[in-house]
TIFI-310992 format. One line per field, with one value per residue (C-alpha): x, y, z. Coordinates in nm, 3 decimals, always signed. Example, Ala and Ser with C-alpha at 12.3 -4.5 7.8 and 13.67 -1.06 7.14 Angstrom:
TIFI-310992
px [+1.230 / +1.367]
py [-0.450 / -0.106]
pz [+0.780 / +0.714]
end
This chain:
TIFI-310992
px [+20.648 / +20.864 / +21.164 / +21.095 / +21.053 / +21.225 / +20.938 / +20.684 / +20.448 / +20.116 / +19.755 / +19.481 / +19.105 / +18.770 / +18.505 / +18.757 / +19.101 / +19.338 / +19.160 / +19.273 / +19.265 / +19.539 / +19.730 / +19.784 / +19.869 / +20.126 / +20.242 / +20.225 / +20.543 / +20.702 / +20.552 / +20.472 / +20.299 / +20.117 / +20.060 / +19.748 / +19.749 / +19.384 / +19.305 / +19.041 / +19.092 / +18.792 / +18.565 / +18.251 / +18.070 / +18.044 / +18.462 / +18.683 / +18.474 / +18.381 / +18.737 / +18.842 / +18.559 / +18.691 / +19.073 / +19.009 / +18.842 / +19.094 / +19.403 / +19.334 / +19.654 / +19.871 / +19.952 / +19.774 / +19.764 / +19.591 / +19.606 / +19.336 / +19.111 / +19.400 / +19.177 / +19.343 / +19.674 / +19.913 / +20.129 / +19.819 / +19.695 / +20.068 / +20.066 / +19.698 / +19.784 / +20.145 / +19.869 / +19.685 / +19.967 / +20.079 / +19.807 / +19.542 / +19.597 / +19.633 / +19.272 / +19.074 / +18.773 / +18.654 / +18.740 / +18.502 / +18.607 / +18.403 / +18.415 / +18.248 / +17.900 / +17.735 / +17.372 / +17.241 / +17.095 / +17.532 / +17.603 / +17.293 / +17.369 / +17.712 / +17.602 / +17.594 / +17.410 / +17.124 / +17.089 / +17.356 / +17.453 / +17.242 / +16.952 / +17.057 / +17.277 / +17.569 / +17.602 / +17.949 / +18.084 / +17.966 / +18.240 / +18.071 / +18.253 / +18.056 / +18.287 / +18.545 / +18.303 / +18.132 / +18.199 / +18.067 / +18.276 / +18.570 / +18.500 / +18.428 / +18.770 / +18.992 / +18.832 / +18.837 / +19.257 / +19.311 / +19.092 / +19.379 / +19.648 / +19.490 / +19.349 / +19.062 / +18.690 / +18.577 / +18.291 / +18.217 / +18.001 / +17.952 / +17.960 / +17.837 / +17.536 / +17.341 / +16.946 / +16.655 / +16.810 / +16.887 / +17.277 / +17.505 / +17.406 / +17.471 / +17.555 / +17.856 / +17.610 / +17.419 / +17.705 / +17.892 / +17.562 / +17.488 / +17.873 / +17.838 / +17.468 / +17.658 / +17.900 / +18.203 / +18.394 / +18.709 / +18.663 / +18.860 / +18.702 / +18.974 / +18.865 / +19.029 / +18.860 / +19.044 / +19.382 / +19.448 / +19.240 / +18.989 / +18.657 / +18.477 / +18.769 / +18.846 / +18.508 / +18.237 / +18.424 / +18.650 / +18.373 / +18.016 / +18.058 / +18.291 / +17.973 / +17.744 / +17.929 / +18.035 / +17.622 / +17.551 / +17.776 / +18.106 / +18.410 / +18.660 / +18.647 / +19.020 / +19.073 / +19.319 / +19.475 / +19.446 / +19.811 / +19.864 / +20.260 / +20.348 / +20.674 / +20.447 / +20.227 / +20.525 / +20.707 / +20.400 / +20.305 / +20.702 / +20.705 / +20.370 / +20.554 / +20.928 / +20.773 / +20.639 / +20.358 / +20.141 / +19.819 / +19.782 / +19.509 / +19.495 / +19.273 / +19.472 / +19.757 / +19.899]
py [+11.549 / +11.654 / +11.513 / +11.631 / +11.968 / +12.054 / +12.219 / +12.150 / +11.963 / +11.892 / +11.665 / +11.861 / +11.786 / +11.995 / +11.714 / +11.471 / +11.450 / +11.565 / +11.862 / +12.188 / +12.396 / +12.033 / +12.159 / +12.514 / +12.429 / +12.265 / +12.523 / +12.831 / +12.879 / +12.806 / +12.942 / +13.309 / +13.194 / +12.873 / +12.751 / +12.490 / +12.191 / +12.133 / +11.764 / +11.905 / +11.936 / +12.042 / +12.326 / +12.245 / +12.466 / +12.152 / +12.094 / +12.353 / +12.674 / +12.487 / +12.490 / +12.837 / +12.972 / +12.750 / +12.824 / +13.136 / +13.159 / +12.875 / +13.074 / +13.430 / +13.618 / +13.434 / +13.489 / +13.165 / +13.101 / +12.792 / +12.625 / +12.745 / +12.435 / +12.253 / +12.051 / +12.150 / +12.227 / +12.039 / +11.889 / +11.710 / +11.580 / +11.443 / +11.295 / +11.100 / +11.008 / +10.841 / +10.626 / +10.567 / +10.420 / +10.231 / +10.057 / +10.046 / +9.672 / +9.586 / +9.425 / +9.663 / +9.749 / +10.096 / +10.369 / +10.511 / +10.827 / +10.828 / +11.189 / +11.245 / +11.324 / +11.660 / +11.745 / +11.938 / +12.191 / +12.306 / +12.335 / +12.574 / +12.748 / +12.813 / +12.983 / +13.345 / +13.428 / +13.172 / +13.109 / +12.861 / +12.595 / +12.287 / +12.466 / +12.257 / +11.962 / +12.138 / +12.419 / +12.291 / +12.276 / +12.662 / +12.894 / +13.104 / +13.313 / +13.020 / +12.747 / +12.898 / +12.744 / +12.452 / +12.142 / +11.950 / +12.127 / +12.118 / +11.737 / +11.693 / +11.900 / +11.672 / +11.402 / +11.554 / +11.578 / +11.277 / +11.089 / +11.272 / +11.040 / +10.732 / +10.531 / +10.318 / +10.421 / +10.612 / +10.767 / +10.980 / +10.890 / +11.014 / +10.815 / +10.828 / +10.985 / +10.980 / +11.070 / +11.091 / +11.462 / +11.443 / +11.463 / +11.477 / +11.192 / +10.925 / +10.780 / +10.526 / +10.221 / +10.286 / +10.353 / +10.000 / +9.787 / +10.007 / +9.911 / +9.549 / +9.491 / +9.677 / +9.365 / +9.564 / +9.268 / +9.381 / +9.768 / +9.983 / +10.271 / +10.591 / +10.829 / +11.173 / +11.363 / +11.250 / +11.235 / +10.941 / +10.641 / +10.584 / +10.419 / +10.574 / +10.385 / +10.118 / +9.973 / +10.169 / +10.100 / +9.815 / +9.636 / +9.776 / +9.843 / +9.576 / +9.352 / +9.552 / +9.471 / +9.105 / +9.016 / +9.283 / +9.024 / +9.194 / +8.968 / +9.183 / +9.563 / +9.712 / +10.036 / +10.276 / +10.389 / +10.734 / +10.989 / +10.919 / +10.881 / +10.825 / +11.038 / +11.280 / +11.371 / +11.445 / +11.636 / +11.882 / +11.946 / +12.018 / +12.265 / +12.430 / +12.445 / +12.592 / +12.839 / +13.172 / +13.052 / +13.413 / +13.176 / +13.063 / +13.208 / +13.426 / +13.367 / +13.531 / +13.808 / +13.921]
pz [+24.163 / +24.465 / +24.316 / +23.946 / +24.113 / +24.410 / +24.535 / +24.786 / +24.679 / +24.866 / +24.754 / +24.806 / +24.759 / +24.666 / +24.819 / +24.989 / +25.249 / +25.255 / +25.186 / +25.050 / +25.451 / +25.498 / +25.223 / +25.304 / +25.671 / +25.524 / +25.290 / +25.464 / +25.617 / +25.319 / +25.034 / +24.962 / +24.613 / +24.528 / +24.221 / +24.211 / +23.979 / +23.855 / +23.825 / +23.574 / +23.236 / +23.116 / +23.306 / +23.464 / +23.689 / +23.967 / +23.956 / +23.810 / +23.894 / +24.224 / +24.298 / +24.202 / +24.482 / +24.729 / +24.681 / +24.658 / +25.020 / +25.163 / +25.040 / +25.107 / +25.190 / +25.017 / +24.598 / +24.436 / +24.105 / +23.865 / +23.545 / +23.290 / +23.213 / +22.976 / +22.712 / +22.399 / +22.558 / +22.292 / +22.539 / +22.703 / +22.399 / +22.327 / +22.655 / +22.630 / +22.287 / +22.405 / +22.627 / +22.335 / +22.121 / +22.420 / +22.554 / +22.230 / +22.120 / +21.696 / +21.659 / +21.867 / +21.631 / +21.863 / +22.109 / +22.290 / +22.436 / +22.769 / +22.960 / +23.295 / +23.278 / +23.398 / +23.377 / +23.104 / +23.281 / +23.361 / +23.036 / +22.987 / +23.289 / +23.157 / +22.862 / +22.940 / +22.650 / +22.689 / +22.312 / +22.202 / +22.436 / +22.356 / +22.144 / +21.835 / +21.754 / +21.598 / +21.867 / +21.942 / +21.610 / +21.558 / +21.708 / +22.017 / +22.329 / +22.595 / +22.454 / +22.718 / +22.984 / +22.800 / +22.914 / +22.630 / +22.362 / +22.561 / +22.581 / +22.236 / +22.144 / +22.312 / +22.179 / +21.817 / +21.890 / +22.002 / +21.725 / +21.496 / +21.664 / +21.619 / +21.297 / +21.452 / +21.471 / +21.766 / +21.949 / +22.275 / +22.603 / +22.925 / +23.223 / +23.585 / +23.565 / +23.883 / +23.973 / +23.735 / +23.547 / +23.190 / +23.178 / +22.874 / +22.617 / +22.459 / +22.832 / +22.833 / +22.922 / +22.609 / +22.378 / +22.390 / +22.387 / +22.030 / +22.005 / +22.062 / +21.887 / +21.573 / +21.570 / +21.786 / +21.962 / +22.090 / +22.214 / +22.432 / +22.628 / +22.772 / +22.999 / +22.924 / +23.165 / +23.468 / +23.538 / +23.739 / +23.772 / +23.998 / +24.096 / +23.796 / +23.548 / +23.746 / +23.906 / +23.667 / +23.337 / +23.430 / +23.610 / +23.521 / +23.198 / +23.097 / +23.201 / +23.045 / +22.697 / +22.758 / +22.852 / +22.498 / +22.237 / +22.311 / +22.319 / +22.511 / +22.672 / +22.730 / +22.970 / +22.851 / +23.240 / +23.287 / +23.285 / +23.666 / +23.712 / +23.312 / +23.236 / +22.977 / +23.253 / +23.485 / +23.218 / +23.166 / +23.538 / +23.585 / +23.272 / +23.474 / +23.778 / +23.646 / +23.366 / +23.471 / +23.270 / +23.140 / +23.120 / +23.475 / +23.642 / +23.946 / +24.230 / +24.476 / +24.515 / +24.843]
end
């Protein structure tokens, strides 16, 4: 990103090093504004707004600004559906479109209004002000864009759900053993809600799950990779970074 740039460029992490205090250390005696790159396309109280309070306290003083949750941004979909078309294989017979899970009891805290948000089964199909901080129908969005690129049946799961809570359903584990009991042999799962890969793609789904479906009937499990270096990814965090962009957010100003 440095050299698509020629700006400077720093990694910095919410809940892991090198951590964002790292990061301004190493930008603060060059930078009078910093504009953050969220690894988070869709918003969630327990990642993108968890990030905004702690950038916010970690940057004071200096102008810092963020991308808006991107989940319908057109040039993101273009890039995840340039993965699609590259790495979905002729005689796959499913996608499953499997997000990050969240508990459910986010996505009701979310809603401000406390009267839409998971009361019925179509509350995300029904236009309402708390989709700007729902994670499911910000989920469920991208995947309705991307399902518009691609002609092969698909579905959406949520993965990596930890402790007894109810989180988001149907979880991943469940979806491809219906998959694979329904006579799916050859299925591919992508993972649209994180940008690069990582022990959730590679080990849960490229591992886990894989096994799950293989033991279920299932003849072969491909993982879409995640954007990490691919040129559309590059080409959309360098338009964020060179435009004076109206619909970044700001945390900070001087």
């Amino acid at each position: 990103m440095r050299e698509a740039t020629s700006l400077p460029v720093e990694i910095g992490m919410r809940y892991g090093e090198p951590s964002f205090v790292q990061a301004r250390e190493l930008l603060n005696d060059v930078c009078d504004e910093i504009l953050v790159i969220s690894a988070y396309p869709h918003y969630a109280e327990s990642t993108y707004e968890s990030t905004v309070e702690r950038l916010k306290h970690v940057f004071r003083g200096t102008r810092t600004l963020i991308t808006p949750p991107y989940f319908q941004d057109p040039a993101f979909i273009a890039a995840h559906g340039e993965l699609l078309n590259e790495h979905l294989r002729p005689d796959v017979d499913h996608l499953v479109f499997s997000f990050h899970g969240v508990p459910e009891l986010h996505i009701r805290r979310a809603d401000q209004s406390r009267r839409h948000c998971l009361q019925n089964g179509d509350c995300c199909e029904r236009e309402h002000p708390t989709q700007a901080t729902c994670y499911r129908f910000q989920c469920l969005r991208t995947a309705k864009l991307l399902r518009n690129r691609i002609s092969i049946p698909t579905s959406v799961a949520f993965q990596s759900r930890l402790g007894p809570a109810k989180w988001l359903q149907p979880y991943t584990i469940d979806e491809v053993r219906r998959l694979a009991k329904n006579g799916v042999r050859n299925l591919a799962i992508a993972c649209p809600s994180f940008i690069s890969d990582n022990v959730e793609t590679l080990y849960e789904i490229g591992h886990e799950i894989r096994e799950v479906f293989l033991h279920t009937g299932g003849k072969r499990l491909d993982v879409v990779p995640c954007l990490n270096e691919s040129d559309a990814w590059v080409r959309l965090v360098v338009s964020w970074a060179r435009n004076d962009n109206e619909k970044h957010v700001i945390l900070n100003e001087i």
